[in-house]
PDB file of N, CA, C and O in Angstrom, chain B, residues numbered from 101:
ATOM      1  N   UNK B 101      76.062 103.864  96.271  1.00  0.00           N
ATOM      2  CA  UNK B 101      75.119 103.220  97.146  1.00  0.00           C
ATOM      3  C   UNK B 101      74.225 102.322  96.302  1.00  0.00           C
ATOM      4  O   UNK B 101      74.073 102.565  95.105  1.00  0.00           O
ATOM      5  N   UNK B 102      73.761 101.518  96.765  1.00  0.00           N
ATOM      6  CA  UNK B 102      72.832 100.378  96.396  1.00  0.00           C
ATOM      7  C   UNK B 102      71.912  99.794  97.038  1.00  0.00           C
ATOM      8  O   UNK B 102      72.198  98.967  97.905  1.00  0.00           O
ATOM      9  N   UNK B 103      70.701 100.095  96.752  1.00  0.00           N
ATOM     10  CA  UNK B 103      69.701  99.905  97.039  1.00  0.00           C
ATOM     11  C   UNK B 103      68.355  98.402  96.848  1.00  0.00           C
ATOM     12  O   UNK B 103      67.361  98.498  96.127  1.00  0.00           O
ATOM     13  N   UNK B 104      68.686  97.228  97.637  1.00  0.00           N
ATOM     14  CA  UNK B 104      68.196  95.934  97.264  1.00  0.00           C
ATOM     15  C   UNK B 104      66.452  96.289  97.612  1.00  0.00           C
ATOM     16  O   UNK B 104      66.161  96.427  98.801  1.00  0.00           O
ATOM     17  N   UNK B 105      65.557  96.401  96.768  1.00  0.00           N
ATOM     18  CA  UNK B 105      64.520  95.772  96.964  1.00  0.00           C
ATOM     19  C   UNK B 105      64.225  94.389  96.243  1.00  0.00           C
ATOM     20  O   UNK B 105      63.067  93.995  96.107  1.00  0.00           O
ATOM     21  N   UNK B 106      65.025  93.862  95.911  1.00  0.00           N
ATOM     22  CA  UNK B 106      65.402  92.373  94.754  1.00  0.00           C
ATOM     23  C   UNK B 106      65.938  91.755  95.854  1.00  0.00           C
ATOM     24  O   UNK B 106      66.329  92.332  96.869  1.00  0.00           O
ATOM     25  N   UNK B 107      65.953  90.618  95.651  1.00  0.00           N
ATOM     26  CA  UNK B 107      66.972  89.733  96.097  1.00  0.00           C
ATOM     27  C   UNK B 107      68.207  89.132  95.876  1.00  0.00           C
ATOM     28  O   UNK B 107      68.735  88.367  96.683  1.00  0.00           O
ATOM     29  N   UNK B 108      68.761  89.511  94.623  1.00  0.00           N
ATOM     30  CA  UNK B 108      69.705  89.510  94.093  1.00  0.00           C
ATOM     31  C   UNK B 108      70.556  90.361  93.480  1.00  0.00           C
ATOM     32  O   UNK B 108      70.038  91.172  92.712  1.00  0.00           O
ATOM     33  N   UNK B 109      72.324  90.401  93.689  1.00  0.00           N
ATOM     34  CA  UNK B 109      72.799  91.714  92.918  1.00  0.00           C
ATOM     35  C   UNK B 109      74.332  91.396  93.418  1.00  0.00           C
ATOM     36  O   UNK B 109      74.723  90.986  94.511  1.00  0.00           O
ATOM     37  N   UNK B 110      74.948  91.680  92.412  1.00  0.00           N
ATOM     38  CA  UNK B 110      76.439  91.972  92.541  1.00  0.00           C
ATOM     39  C   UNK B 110      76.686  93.382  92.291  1.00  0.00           C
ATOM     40  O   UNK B 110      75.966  94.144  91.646  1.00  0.00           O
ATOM     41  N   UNK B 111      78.308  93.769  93.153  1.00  0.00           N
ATOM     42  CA  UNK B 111      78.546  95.124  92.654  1.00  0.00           C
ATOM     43  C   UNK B 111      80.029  95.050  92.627  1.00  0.00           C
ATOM     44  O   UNK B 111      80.432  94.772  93.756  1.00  0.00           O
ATOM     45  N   UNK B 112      80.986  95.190  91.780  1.00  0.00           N
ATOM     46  CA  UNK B 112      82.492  94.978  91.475  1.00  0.00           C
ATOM     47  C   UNK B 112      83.229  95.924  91.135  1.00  0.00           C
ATOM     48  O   UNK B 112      83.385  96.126  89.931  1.00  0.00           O
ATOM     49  N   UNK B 113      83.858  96.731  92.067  1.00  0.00           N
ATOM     50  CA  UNK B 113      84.675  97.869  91.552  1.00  0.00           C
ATOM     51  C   UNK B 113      86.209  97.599  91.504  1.00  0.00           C
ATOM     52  O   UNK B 113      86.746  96.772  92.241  1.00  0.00           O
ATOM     53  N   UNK B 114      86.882  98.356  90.582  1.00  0.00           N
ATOM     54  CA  UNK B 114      88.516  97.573  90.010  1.00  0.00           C
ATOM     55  C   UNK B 114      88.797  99.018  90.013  1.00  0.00           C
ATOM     56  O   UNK B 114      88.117  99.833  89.390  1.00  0.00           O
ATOM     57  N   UNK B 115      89.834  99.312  90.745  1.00  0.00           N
ATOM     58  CA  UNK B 115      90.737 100.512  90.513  1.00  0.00           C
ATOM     59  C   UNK B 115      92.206 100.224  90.161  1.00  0.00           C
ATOM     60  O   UNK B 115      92.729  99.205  90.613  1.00  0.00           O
ATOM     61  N   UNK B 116      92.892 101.060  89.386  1.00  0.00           N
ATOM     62  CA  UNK B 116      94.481 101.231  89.480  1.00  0.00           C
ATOM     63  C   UNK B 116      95.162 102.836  89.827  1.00  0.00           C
ATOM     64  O   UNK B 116      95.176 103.861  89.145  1.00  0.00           O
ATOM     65  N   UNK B 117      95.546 102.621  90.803  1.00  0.00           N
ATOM     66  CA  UNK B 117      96.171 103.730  91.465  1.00  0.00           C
ATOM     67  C   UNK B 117      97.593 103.893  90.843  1.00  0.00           C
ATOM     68  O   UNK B 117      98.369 102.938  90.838  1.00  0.00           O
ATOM     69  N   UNK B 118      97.997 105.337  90.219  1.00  0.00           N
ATOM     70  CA  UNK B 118      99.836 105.588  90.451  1.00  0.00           C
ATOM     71  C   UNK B 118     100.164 106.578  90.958  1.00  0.00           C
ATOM     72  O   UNK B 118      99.229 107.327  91.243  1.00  0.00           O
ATOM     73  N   UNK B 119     101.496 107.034  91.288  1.00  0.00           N
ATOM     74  CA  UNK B 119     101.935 108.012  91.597  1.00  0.00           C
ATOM     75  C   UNK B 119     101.167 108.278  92.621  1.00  0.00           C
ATOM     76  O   UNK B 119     100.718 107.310  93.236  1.00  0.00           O
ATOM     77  N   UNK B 120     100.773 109.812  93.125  1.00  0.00           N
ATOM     78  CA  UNK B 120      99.856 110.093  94.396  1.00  0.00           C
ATOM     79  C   UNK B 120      98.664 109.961  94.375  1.00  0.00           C
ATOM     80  O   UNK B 120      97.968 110.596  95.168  1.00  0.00           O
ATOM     81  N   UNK B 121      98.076 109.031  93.387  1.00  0.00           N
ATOM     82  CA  UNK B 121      96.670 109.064  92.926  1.00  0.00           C
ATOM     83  C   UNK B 121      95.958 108.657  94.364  1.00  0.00           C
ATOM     84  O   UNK B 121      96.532 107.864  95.111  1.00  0.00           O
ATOM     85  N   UNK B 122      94.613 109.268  94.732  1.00  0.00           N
ATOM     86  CA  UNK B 122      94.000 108.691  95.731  1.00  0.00           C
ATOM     87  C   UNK B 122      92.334 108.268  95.335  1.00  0.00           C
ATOM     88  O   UNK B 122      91.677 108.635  94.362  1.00  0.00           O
ATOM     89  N   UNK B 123      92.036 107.589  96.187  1.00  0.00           N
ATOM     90  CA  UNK B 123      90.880 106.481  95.665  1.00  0.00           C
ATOM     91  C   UNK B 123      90.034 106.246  97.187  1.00  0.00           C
ATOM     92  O   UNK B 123      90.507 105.733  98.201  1.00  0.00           O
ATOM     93  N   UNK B 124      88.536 106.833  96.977  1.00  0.00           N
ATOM     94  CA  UNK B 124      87.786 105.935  98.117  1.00  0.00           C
ATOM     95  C   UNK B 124      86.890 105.813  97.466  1.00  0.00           C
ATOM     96  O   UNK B 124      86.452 106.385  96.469  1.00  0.00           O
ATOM     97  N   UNK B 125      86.450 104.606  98.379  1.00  0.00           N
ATOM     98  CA  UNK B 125      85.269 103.657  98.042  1.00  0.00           C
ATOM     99  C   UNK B 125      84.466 104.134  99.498  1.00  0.00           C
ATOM    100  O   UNK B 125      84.958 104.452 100.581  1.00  0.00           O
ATOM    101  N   UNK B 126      83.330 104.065  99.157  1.00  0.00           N
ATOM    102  CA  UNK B 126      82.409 104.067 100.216  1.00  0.00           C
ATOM    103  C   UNK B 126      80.802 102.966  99.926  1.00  0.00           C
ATOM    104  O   UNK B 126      79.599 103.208 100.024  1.00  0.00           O
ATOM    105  N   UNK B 127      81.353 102.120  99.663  1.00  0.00           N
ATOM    106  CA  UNK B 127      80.263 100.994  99.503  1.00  0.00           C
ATOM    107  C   UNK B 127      79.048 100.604 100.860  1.00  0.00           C
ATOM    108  O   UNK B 127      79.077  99.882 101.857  1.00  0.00           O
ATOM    109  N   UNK B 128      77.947 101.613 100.170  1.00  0.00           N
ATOM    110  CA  UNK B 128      77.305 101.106 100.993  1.00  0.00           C
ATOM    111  C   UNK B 128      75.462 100.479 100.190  1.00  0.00           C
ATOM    112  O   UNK B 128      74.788 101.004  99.304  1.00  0.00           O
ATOM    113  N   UNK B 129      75.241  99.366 100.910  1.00  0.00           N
ATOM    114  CA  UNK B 129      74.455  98.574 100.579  1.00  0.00           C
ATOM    115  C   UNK B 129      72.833  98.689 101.443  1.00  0.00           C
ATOM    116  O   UNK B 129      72.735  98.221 102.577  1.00  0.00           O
ATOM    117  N   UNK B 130      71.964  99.173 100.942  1.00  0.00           N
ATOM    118  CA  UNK B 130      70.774  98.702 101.853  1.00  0.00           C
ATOM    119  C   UNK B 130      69.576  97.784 101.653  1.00  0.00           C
ATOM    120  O   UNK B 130      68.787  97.985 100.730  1.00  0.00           O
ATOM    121  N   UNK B 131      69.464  96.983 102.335  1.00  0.00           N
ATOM    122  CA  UNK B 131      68.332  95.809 102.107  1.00  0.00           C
ATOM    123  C   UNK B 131      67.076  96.277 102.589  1.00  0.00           C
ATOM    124  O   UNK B 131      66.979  96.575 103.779  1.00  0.00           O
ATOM    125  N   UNK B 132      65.894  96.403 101.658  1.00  0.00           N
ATOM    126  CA  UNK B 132      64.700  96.679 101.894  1.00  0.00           C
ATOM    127  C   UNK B 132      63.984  95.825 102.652  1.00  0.00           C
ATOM    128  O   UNK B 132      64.608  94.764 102.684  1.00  0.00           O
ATOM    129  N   UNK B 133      62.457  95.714 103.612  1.00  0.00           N
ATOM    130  CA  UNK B 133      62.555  94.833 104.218  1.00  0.00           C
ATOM    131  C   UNK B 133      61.252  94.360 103.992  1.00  0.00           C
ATOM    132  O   UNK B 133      60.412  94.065 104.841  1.00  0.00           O
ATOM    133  N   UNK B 134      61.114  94.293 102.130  1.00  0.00           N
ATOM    134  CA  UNK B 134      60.588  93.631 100.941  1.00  0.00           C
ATOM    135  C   UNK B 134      61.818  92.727 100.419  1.00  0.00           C
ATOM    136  O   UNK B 134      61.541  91.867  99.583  1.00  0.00           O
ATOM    137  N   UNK B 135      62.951  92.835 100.783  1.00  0.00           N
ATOM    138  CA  UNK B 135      63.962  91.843 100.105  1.00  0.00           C
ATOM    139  C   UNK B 135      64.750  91.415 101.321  1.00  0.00           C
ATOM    140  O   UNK B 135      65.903  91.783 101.543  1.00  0.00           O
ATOM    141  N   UNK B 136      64.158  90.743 101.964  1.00  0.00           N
ATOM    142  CA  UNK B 136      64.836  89.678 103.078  1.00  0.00           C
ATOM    143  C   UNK B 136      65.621  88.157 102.505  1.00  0.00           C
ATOM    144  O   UNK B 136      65.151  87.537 101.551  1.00  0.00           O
ATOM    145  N   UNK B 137      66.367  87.880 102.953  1.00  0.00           N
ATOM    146  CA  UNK B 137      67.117  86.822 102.149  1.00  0.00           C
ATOM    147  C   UNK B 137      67.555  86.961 100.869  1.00  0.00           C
ATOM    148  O   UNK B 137      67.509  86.345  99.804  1.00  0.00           O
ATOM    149  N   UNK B 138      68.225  88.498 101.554  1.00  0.00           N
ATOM    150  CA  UNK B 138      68.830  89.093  99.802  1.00  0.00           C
ATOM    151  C   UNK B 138      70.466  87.850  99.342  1.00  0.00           C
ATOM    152  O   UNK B 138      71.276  87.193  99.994  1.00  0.00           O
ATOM    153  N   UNK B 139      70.345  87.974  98.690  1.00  0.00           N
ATOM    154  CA  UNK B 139      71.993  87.661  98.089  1.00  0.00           C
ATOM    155  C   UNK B 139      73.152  88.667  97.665  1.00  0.00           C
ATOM    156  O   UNK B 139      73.558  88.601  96.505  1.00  0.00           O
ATOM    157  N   UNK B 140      73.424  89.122  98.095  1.00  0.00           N
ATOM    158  CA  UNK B 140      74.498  90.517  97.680  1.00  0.00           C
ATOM    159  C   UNK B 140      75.656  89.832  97.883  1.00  0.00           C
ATOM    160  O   UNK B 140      76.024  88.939  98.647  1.00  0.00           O
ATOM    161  N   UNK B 141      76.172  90.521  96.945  1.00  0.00           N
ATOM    162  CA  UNK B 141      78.285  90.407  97.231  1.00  0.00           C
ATOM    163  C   UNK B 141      78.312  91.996  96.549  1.00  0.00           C
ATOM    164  O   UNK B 141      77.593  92.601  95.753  1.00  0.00           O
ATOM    165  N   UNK B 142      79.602  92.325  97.354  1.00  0.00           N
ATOM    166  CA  UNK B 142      80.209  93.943  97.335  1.00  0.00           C
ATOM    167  C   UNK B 142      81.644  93.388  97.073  1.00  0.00           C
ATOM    168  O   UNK B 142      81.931  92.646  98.013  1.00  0.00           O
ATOM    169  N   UNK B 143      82.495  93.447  96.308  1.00  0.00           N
ATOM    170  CA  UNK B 143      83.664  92.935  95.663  1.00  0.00           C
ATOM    171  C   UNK B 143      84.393  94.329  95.711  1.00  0.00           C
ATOM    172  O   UNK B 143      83.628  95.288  95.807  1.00  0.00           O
ATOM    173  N   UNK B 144      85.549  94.570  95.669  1.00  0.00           N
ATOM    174  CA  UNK B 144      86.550  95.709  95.635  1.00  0.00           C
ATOM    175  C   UNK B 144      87.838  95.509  95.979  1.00  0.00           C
ATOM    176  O   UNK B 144      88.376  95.302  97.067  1.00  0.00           O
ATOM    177  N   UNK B 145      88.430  95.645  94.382  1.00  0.00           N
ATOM    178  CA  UNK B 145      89.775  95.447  94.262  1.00  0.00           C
ATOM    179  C   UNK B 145      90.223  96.387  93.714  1.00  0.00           C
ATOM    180  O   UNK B 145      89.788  96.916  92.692  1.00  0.00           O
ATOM    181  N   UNK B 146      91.468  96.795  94.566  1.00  0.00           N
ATOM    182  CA  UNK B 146      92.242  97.763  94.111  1.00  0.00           C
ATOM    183  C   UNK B 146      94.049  97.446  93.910  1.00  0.00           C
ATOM    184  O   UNK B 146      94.663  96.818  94.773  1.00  0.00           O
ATOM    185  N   UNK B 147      94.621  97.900  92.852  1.00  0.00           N
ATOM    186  CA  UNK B 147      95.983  97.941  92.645  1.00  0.00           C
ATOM    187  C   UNK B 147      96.793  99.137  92.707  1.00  0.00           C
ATOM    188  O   UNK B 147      96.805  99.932  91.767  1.00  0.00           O
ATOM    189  N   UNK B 148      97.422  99.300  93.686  1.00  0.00           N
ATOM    190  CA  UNK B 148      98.313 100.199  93.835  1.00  0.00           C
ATOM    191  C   UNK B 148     100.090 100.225  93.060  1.00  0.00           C
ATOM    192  O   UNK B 148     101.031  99.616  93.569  1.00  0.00           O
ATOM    193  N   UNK B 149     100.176 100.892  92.037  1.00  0.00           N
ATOM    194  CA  UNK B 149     101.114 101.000  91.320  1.00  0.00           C
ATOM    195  C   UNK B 149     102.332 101.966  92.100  1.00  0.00           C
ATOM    196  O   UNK B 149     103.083 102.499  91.283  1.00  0.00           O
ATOM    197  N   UNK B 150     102.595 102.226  93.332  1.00  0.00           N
ATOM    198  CA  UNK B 150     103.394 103.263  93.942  1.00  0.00           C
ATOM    199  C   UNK B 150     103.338 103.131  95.135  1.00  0.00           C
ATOM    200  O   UNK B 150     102.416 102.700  95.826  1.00  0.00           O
ATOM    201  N   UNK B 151     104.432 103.539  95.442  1.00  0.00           N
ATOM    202  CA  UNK B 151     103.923 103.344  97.764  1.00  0.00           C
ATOM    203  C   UNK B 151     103.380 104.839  97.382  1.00  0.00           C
ATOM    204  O   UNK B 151     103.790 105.371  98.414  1.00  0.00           O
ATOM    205  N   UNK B 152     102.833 105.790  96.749  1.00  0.00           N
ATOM    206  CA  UNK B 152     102.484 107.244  97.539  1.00  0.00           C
ATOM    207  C   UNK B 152     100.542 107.267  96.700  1.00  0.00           C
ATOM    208  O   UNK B 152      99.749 108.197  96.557  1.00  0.00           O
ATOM    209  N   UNK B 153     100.452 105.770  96.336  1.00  0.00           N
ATOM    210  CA  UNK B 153      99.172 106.146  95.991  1.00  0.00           C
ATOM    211  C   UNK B 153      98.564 105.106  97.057  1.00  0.00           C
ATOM    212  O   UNK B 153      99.089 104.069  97.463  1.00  0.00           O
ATOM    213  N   UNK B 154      96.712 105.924  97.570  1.00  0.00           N
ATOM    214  CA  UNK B 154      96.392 105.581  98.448  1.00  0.00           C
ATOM    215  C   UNK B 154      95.114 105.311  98.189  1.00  0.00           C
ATOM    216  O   UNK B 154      94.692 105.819  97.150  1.00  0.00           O
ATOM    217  N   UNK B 155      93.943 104.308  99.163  1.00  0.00           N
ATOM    218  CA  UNK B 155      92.907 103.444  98.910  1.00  0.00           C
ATOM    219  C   UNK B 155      92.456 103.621 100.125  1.00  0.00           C
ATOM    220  O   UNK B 155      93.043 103.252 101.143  1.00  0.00           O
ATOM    221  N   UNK B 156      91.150 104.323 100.068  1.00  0.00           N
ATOM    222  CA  UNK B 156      90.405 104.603 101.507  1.00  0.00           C
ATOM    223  C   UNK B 156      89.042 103.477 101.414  1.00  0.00           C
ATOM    224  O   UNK B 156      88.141 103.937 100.713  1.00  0.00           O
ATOM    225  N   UNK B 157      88.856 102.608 101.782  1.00  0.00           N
ATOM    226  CA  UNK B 157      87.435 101.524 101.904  1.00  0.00           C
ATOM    227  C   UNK B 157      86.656 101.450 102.579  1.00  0.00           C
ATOM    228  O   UNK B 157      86.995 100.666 103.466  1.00  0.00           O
ATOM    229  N   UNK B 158      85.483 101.909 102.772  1.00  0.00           N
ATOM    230  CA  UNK B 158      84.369 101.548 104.140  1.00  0.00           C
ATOM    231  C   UNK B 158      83.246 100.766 102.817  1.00  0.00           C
ATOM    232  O   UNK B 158      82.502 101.264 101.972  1.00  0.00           O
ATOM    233  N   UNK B 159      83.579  99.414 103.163  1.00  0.00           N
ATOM    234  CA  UNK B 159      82.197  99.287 102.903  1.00  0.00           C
ATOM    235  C   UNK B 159      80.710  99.074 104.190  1.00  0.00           C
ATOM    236  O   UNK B 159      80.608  99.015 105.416  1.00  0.00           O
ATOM    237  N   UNK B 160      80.140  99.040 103.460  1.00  0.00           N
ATOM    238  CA  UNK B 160      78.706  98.977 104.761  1.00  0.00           C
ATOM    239  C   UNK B 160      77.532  98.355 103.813  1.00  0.00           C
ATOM    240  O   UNK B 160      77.231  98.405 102.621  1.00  0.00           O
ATOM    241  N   UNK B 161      76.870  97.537 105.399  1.00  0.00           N
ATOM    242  CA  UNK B 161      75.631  96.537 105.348  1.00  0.00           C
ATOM    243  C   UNK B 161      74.872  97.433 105.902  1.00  0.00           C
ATOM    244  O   UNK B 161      75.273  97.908 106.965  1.00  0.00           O
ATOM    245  N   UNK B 162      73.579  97.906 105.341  1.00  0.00           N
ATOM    246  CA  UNK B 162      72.259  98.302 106.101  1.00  0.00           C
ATOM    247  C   UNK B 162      70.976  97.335 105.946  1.00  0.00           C
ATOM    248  O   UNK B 162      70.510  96.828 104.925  1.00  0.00           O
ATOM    249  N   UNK B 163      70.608  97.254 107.127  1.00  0.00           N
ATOM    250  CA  UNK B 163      69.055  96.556 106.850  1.00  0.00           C
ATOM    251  C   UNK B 163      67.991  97.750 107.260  1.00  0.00           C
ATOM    252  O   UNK B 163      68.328  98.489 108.186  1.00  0.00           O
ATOM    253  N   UNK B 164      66.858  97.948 106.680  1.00  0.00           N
ATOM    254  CA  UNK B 164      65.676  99.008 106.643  1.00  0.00           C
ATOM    255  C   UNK B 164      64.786  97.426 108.158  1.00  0.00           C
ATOM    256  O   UNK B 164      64.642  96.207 108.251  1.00  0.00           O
ATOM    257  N   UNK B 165      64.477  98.779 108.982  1.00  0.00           N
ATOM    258  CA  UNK B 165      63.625  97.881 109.534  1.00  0.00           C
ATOM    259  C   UNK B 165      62.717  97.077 109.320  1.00  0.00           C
ATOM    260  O   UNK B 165      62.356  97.326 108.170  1.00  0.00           O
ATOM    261  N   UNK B 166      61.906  95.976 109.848  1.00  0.00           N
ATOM    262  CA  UNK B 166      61.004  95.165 109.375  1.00  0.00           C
ATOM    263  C   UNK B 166      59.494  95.273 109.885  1.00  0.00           C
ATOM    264  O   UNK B 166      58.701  94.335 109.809  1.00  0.00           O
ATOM    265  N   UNK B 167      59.212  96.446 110.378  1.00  0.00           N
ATOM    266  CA  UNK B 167      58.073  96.713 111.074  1.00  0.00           C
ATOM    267  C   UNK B 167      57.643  98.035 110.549  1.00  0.00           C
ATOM    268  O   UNK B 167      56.622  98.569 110.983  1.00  0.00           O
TER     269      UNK B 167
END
């Protein structure tokens, strides 16, 4: 998880999967609502070396209310 009170930020995850290897991502991002007109990128690449290895992805946008 990642937490923007900045306005700026990258986050880049690289996996390689083989055999039955399994892999989740659960990218989730929240914008403080001290950092409005954030800039974020959430990047996630994965390589699967096998049909029996597997890649579960949710990423997620949160905004914190503004009041």
């Amino acid at each position: 998880m990642v937490e923007h009170s900045v306005q700026r930020s990258t986050v880049i995850l690289q996996r390689i999967l083989d055999e039955q290897a399994r892999g989740v991502f659960h990218g989730r991002i929240i914008v403080h609502k001290d950092a409005q007109k954030t800039d974020a990128k959430q990047t996630n690449r994965n390589l699967l070396l096998s049909d029996d290895a597997r890649i579960d992805t949710k990423p997620q946008l949160r905004f914190k209310p503004t009041t």
